[in-house]
C-alpha positions in Angstrom: 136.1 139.1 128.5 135.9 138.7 132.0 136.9 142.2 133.3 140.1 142.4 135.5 139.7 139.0 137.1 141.0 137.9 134.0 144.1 139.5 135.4 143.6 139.3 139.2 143.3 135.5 139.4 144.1 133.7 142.9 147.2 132.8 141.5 148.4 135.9 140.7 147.8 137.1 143.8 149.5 134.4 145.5 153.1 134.6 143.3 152.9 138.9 143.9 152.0 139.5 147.0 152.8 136.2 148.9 155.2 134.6 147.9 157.3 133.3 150.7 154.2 131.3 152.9 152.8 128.1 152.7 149.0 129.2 153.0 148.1 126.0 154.7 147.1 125.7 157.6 148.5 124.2 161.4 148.0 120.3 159.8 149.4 121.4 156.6 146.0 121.7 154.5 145.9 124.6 151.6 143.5 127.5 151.8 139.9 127.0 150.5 139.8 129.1 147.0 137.0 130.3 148.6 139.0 132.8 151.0 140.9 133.8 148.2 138.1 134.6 145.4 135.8 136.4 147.7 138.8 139.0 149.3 139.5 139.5 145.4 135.4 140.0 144.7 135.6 142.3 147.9 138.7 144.2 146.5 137.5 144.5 143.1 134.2 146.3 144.5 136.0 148.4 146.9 138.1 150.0 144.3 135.0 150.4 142.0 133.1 152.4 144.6 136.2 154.5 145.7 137.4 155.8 142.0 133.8 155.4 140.1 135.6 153.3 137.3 134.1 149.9 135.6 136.7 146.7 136.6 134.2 144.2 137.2 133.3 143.4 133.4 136.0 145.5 132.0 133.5 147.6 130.0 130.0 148.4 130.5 126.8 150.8 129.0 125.5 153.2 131.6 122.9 156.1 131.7 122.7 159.0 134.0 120.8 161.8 134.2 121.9 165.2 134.8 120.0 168.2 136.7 120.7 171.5 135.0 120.6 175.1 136.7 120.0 178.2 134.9 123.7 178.4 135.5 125.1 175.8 133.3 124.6 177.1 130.1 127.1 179.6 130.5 129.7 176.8 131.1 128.2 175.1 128.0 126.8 172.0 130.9 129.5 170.7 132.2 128.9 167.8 133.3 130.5 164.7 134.5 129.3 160.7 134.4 128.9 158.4 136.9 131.0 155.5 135.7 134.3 156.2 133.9 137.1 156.0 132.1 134.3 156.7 129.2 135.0 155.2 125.6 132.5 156.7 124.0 129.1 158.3 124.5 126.2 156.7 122.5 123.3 159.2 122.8 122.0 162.1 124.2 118.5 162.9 124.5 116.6 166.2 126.6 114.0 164.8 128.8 111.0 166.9 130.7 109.8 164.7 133.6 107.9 161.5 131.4 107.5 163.0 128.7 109.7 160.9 125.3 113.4 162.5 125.1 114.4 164.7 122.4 117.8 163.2 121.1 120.0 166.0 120.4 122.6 165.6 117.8 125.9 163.8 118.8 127.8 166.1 117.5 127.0 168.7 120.2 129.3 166.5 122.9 132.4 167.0 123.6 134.0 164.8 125.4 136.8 166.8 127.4 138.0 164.4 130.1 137.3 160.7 129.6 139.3 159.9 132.4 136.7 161.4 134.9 134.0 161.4 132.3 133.7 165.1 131.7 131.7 166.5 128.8 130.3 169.6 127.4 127.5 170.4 125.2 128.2 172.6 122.6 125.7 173.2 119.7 127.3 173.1 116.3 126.7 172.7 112.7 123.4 169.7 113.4 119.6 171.4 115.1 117.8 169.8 117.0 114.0 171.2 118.2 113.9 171.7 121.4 110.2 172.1 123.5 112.3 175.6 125.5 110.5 179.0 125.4 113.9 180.5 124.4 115.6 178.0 122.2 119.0 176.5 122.5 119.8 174.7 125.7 123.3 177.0 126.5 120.5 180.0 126.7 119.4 178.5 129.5 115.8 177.3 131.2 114.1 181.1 130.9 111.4 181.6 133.2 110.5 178.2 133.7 112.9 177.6 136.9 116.4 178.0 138.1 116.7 174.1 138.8 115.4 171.4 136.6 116.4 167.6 138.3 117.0 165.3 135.3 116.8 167.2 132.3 119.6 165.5 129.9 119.9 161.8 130.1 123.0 160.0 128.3 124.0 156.8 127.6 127.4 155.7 127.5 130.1 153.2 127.4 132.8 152.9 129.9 135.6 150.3 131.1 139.3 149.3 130.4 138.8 147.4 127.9 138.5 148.3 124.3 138.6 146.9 120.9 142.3 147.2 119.2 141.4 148.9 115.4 142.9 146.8 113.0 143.6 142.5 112.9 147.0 141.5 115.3 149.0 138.4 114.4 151.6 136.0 116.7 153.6 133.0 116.0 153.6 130.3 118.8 157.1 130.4 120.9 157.9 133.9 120.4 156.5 137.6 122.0 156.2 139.6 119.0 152.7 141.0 118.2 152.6 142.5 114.6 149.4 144.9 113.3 147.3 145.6 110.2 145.2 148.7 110.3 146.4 149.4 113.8 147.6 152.1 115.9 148.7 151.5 118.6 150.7 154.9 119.2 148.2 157.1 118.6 145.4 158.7 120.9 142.1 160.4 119.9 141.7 163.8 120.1 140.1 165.4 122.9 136.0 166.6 121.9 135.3 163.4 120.1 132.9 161.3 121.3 134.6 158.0 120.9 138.1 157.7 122.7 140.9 155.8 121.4 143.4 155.1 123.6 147.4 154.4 123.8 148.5 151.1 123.8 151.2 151.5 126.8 154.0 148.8 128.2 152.9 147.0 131.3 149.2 146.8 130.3 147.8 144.0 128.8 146.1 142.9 125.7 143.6 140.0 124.6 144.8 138.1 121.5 143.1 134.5 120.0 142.1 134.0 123.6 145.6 134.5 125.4 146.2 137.4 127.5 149.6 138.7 127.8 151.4 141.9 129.4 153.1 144.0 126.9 156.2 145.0 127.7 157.3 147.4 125.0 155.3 148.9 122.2 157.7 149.2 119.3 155.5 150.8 116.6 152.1 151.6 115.4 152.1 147.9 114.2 153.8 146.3 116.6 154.5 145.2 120.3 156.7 142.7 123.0 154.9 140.7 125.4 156.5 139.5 128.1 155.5 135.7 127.7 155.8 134.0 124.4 152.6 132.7 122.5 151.4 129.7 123.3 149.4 129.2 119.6 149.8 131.0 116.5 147.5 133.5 115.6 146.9 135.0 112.2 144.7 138.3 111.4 142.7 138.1 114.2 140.9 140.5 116.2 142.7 141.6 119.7 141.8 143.6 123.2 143.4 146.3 125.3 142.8 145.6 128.8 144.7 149.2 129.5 144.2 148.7 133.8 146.5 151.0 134.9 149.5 149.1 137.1 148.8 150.8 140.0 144.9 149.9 140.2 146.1 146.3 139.6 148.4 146.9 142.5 145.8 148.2 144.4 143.4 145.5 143.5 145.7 143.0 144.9 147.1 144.5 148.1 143.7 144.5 149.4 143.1 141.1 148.2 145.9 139.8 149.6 144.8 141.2 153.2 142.5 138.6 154.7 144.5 135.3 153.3 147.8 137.1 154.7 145.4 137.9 158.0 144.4 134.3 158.0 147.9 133.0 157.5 149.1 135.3 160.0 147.0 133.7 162.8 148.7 130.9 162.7 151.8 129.1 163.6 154.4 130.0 161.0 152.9 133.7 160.2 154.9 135.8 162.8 158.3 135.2 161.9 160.5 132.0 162.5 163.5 132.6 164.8 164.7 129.2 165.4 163.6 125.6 164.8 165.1 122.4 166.2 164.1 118.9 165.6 164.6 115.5 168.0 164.6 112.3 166.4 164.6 110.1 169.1 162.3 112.2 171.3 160.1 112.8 168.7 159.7 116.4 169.5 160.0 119.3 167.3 160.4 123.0 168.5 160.0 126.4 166.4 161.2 129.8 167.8 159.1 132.6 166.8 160.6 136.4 166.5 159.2 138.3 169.5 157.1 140.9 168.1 154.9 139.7 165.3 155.2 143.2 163.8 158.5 143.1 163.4 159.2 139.8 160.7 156.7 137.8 159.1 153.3 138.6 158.0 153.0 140.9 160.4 155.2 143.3 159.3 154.6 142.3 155.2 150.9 143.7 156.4 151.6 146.8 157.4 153.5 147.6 154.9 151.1 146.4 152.3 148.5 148.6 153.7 150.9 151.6 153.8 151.5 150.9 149.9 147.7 150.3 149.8 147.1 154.0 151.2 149.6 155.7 148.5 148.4 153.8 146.0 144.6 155.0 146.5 146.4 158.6 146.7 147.7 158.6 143.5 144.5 157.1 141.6 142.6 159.9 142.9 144.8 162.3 141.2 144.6 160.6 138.1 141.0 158.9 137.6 138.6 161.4 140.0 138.1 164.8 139.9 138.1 166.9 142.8 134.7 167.7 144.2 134.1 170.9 144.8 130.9 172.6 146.4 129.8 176.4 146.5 127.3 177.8 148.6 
């Protein structure tokens, strides 16, 4: 998959946030793509760096490495990864400087947040022998040091996108996606290492190579798109793309900024008042409002950017944690 430009295309962008201008210029020639596909590259990236969370490729394999303190094992290291919402965390190995990681046993995560990526370790049932004077990692780094920089490194995958359990089937012409081995109303438990998530209305899914908004989720086996199906597909494997509609939103207010700039600049962008037109003399006249703030794009972009700002507000609350220091 191509990550959320399979979503955010130019002309999406175009029929939800602009609909109403020509996007041409003075002499009536259409925008260069290129002014639209690199504001959407720009947006994409911007909202990447500000929540932490994979859009670009819709799901990707990281690895970070965490420091540790002395004080961590009494909160069992909590810790938190770079690049979230996580899906499911592949490994986990103790390293010391160069020296070859240790992999400790899966088992011991649990994944408590995969929103934010939070995790814990938690020794259970599995060993795993450690190179520590006093044993078990929660008992801390004894007299070695109070800091260690790097001592657990863990791979992971993270993204929107996840395989849908199960084989989904469609009939051309109509909107009704039907399941085998799916299920689609149920979420894993918090702990495991591998999240599952919801399937919810207004995200989307991948099916036979179409990609279509849900708009209801009826059962654990089946779901109502919001456009029909434009080839039949039988027992074939599908894709949640669960973007949230409020990063989409996000994603294309600030993509919409410098083509609605642009268009702005021009002529037709701060608000017709009046036009009049003279045959004989040739001569045509347009009447613009008299604040560009007021009507036209003028106004539509200030308003996009206050959306913009509440937007990036509410994301925070949902897909970043707080950062908190103590001194």
């Amino acid at each position: 998959m191509g990550g959320i430009r399979d979503i955010v295309t130019v002309d999406w962008v175009k029929k939800a946030y602009g609909f109403g201008f020509p996007y041409t210029d003075d002499d009536g020639f259409a925008f260069p793509d290129a002014l639209w596909e690199i504001t959407i590259e720009s947006a994409i990236d911007t909202m990447e760096a500000e929540f932490g969370v994979e859009l670009a490729n819709g799901v990707g394999v990281f690895t970070d490495r965490h420091d540790v303190t002395d004080r961590d094992g009494g909160m069992y290291f909590l810790k938190r990864l770079n690049r979230h919402p996580v899906q499911e965390i592949l490994s986990l190995e103790w390293q010391w400087a160069d020296w070859p990681g240790t992999p400790l046993p899966i088992s011991w995560i649990q994944l408590r947040e995969w929103r934010i990526g939070q995790f814990q370790i938690l020794p259970g049932q599995e060993s795993a022998a450690l190179p520590l004077q006093v044993g078990l990692p929660y008992q801390g780094l004894g007299g070695w040091s109070s800091y260690t920089p790097g001592l657990y490194t863990t791979r992971y995958r993270a993204g929107f996108e996840e395989p849908i359990p199960g084989t989904l089937s469609a009939t051309v012409g109509t909107n009704v996606v039907t399941g085998v081995g799916t299920s689609f109303l149920e979420e894993s438990p918090e702990g495991e290492v591998v999240h599952r998530s919801i399937i919810r209305a207004g995200r989307h899914i991948e099916i036979g190579g179409e990609i279509h908004q849900i708009r209801r989720v009826n059962s654990d086996t089946s779901l109502t798109t919001v456009a029909v199906m434009a080839g039949t597909h039988a027992g074939v494997a599908g894709q949640y793309l669960g973007y949230p509609p409020a990063m989409l939103d996000a994603v294309g207010l600030a993509a919409y900024m410098l083509p609605g700039d642009t268009q702005g600049d021009l002529i037709v962008g701060a608000g017709i008042a009046n036009t009049s037109c003279s045959f004989d003399g040739l001569s045509t006249s347009i009447g613009t409002t008299s604040s560009a703030t007021n009507a036209g794009l003028g106004a539509k972009l200030i308003n996009y950017s206050k959306r913009l700002k509440a937007r990036v507000a509410l994301l925070h609350r949902h897909w970043t944690a707080p950062e908190i220091q103590i001194l």
